[in-house]
C-alpha positions as CSV (number, residue, x, y, z in Angstrom):
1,X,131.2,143.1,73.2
2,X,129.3,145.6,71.2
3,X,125.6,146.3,71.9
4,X,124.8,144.3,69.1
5,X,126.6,141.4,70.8
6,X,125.2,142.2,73.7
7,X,121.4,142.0,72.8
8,X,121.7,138.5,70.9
9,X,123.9,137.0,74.0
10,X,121.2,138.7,76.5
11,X,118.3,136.8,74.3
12,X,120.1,133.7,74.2
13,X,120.6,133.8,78.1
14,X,117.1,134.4,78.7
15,X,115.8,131.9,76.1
16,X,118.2,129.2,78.2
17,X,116.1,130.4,81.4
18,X,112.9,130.8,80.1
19,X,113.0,127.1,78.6
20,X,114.0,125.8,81.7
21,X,110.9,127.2,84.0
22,X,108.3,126.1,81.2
23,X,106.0,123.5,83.4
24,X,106.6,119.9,82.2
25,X,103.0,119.8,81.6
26,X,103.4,123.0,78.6
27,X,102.6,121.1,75.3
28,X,102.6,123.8,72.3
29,X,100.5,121.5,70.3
30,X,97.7,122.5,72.7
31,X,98.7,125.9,73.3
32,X,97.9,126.0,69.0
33,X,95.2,123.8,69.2
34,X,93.2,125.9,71.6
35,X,93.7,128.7,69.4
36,X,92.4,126.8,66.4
37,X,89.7,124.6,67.8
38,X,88.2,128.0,69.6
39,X,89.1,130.5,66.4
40,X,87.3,127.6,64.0
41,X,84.4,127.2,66.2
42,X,83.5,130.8,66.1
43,X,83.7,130.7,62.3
44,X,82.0,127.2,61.9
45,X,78.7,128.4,64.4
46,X,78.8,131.7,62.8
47,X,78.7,130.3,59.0
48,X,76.1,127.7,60.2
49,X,73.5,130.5,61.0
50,X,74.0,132.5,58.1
51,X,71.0,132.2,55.1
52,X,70.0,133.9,51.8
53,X,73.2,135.7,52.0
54,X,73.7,138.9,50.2
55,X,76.8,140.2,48.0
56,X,76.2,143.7,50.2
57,X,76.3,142.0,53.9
58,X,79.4,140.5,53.2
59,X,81.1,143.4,51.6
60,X,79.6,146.2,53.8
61,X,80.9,144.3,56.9
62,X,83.7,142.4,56.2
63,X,86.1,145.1,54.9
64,X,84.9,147.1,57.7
65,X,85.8,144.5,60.4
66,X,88.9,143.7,58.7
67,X,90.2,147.1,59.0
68,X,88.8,147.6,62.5
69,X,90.8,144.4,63.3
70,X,93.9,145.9,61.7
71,X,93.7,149.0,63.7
72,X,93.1,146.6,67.0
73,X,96.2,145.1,66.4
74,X,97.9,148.2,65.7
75,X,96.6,150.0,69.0
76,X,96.9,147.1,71.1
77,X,100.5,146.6,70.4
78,X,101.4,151.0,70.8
79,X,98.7,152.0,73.3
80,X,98.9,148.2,75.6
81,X,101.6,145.7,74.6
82,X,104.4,148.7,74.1
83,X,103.9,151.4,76.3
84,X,105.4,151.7,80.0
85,X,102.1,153.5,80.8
86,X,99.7,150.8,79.7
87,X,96.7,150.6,82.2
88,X,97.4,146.4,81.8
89,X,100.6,146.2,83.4
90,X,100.8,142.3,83.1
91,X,100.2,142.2,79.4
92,X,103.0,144.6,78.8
93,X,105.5,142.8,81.3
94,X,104.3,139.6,79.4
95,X,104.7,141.3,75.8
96,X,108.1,143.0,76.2
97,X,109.8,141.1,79.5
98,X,109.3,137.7,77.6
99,X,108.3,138.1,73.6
100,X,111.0,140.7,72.8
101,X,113.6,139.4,75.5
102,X,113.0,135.8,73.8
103,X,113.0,137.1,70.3
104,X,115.6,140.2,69.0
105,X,115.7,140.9,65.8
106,X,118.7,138.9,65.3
107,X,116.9,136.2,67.2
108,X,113.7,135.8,65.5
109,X,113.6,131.8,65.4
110,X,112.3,129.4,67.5
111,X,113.2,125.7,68.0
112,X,110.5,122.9,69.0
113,X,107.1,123.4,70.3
114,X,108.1,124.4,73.5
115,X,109.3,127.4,72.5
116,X,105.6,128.2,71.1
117,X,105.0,129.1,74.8
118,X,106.6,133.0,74.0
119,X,105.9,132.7,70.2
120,X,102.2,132.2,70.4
121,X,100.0,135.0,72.3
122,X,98.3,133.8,75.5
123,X,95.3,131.1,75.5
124,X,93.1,134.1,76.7
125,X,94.4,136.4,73.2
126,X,91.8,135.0,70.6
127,X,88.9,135.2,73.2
128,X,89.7,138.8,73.9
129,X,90.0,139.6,70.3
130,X,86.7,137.5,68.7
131,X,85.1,139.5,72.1
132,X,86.0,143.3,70.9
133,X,83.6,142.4,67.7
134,X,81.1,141.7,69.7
135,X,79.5,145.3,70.2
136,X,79.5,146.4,66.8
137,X,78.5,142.6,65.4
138,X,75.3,142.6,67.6
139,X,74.8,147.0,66.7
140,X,75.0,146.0,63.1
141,X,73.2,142.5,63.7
142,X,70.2,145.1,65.0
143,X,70.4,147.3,62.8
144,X,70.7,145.8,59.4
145,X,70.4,141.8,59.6
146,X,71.3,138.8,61.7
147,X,73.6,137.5,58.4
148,X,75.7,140.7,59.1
149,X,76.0,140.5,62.6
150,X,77.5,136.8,62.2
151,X,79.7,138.0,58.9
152,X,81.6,140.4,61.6
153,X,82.0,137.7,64.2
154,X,83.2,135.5,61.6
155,X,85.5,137.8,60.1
156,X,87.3,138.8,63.0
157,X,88.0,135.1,64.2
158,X,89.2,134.7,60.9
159,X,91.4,137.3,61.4
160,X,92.7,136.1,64.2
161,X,94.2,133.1,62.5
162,X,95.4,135.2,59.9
163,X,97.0,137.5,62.8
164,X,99.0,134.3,64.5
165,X,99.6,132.7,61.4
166,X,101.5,135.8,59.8
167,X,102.9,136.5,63.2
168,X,104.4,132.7,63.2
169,X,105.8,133.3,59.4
170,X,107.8,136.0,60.8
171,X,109.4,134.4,63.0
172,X,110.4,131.6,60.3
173,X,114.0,131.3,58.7
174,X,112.9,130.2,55.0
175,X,114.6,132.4,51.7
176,X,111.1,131.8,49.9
177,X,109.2,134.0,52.5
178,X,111.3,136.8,51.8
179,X,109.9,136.8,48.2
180,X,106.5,136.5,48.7
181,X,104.5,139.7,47.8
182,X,102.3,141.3,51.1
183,X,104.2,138.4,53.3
184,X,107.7,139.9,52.6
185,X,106.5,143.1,53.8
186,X,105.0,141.8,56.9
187,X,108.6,139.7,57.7
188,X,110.8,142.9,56.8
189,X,108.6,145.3,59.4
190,X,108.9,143.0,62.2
191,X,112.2,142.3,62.0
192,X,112.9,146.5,63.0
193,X,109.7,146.0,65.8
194,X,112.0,144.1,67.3
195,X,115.3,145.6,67.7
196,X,114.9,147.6,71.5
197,X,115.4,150.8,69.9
198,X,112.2,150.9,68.0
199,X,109.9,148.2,69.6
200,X,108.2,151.2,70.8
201,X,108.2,153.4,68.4
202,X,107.5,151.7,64.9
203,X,105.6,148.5,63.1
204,X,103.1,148.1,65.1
205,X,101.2,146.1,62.8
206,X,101.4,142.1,62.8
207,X,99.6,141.7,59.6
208,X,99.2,144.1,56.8
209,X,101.1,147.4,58.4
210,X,97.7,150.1,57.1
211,X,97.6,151.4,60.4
212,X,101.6,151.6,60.7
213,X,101.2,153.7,57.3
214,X,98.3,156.0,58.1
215,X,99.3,157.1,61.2
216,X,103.3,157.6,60.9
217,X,104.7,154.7,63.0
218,X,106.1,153.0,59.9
219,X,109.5,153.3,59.2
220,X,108.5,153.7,55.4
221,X,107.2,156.7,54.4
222,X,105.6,155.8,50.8
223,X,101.9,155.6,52.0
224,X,99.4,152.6,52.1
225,X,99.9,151.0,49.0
226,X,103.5,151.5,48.6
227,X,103.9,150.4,52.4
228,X,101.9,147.0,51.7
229,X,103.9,146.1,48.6
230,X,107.3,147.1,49.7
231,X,109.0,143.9,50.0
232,X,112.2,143.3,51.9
233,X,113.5,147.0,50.5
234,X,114.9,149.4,52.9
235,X,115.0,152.6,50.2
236,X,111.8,154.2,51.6
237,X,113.1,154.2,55.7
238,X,112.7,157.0,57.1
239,X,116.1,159.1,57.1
240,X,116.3,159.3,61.0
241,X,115.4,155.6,61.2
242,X,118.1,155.4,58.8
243,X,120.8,157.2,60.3
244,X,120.1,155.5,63.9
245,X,120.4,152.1,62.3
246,X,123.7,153.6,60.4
247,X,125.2,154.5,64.1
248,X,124.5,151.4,65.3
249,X,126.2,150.0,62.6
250,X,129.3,152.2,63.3
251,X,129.4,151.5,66.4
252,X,129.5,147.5,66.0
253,X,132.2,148.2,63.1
254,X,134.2,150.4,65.6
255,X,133.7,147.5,68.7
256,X,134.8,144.8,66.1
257,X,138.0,147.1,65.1
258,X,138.5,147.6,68.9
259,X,138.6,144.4,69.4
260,X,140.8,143.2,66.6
261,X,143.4,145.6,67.7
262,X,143.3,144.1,71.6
């Protein structure tokens, strides 16, 4: 069995276990629906409060608090969620002993909503997340208006939904993903983030990979732009991404010849 073998047959083993401990009392339609009803409520009291909007409040904040979302993601996933160091030690355990021990890259789908319990992130995820707006919302709430201090609460619940929904979409078997533009890109990176030998290392991004790109943990290198729109194409990988994906390759080849021979 070659390691390749040897990581799908591990996932499938643990999948087998991990369904069997879910409580009787896990529904995923409620795990999702608390995600939703809290994400929704956030944006819903948050538009309700908003008057005599301007064209500036919304622009000024939003893409602002969108890209300070992105790089939440991004940090949370390398600095928390991936690293043996991280100063939560259950979130890590959670993130890497059951997410990537569920999921490989050559078992990204799920089956039922059962199996929502790993997919989805933890009840407690979008409360944490809507939370971290929270200072800058009420600084720029103070400083500037109340309509922008709701705009960046509102945008980052909404970018919560965006995060789990994109998230979910990678982890879907469905040919017409693959040739959506932005989407594609999204599928292709997490596909690598979740072979072991570069969850810690690369695509940290969920979403849109602009963090991934600015800072060097994509394993593109054709900057922002060229990163977003990339598609399912692996001419940009990095050449010593590259050649480690080419020696695991060889080494699958060379355990399948191995085998024929026996």
């Amino acid at each position: 069995m070659n390691r390749e073998q040897e990581i799908i047959a591990r996932s499938h083993a643990f999948r087998k276990e991990y369904r069997a401990e879910t409580p009787s009392w896990y529904r995923g339609e409620l795990h999702l629906a608390f995600t939703l009803i809290f994400t929704f409520s956030v944006i819903w009291y948050c538009a309700a409060r908003l008057t005599d909007m301007s064209w500036q409040e919304w622009l000024f904040v939003v893409v602002p608090m969108f890209l300070f979302g992105n790089w939440a993601e991004w940090a949370g996933h390398r600095y928390l969620l991936h690293n043996p160091r991280s100063w939560i030690k259950p979130a890590y355990k959670r993130h890497v002993g059951t997410h990537h021990q569920f999921f490989s890259h050559g078992t990204l789908d799920y089956d039922g909503q059962q199996d929502w319990r790993a997919l989805l992130f933890p009840p407690f995820a979008p409360i944490l997340f809507v939370l971290a707006a929270l200072p800058p919302a009420l600084a720029v709430g103070y400083l500037w208006s109340a309509n922008a201090g709701y705009i960046a609460m509102l945008t980052m619940a909404s970018y919560y939904l965006m995060y789990e929904g994109l998230h979910t979409l990678s982890h879907l078997k469905h040919p017409i993903l693959d040739r959506l533009p932005l989407i594609n890109t999204v599928r292709r990176m997490h596909v690598l983030h979740h072979n072991p030998d570069f969850m810690h290392t690369r695509n940290f991004n969920l979403t849109f990979p602009i963090c991934d790109a600015l800072f060097g943990t994509s394993d593109l290198n054709k900057g922002v732009l060229g990163t977003l729109f990339n598609g399912m194409s692996n001419e940009a990988r990095r050449k010593e991404d590259q050649a480690r994906l080419d020696a695991q390759q060889t080494a699958r080849d060379a355990s399948i010849h191995t085998g024929r021979n026996n």
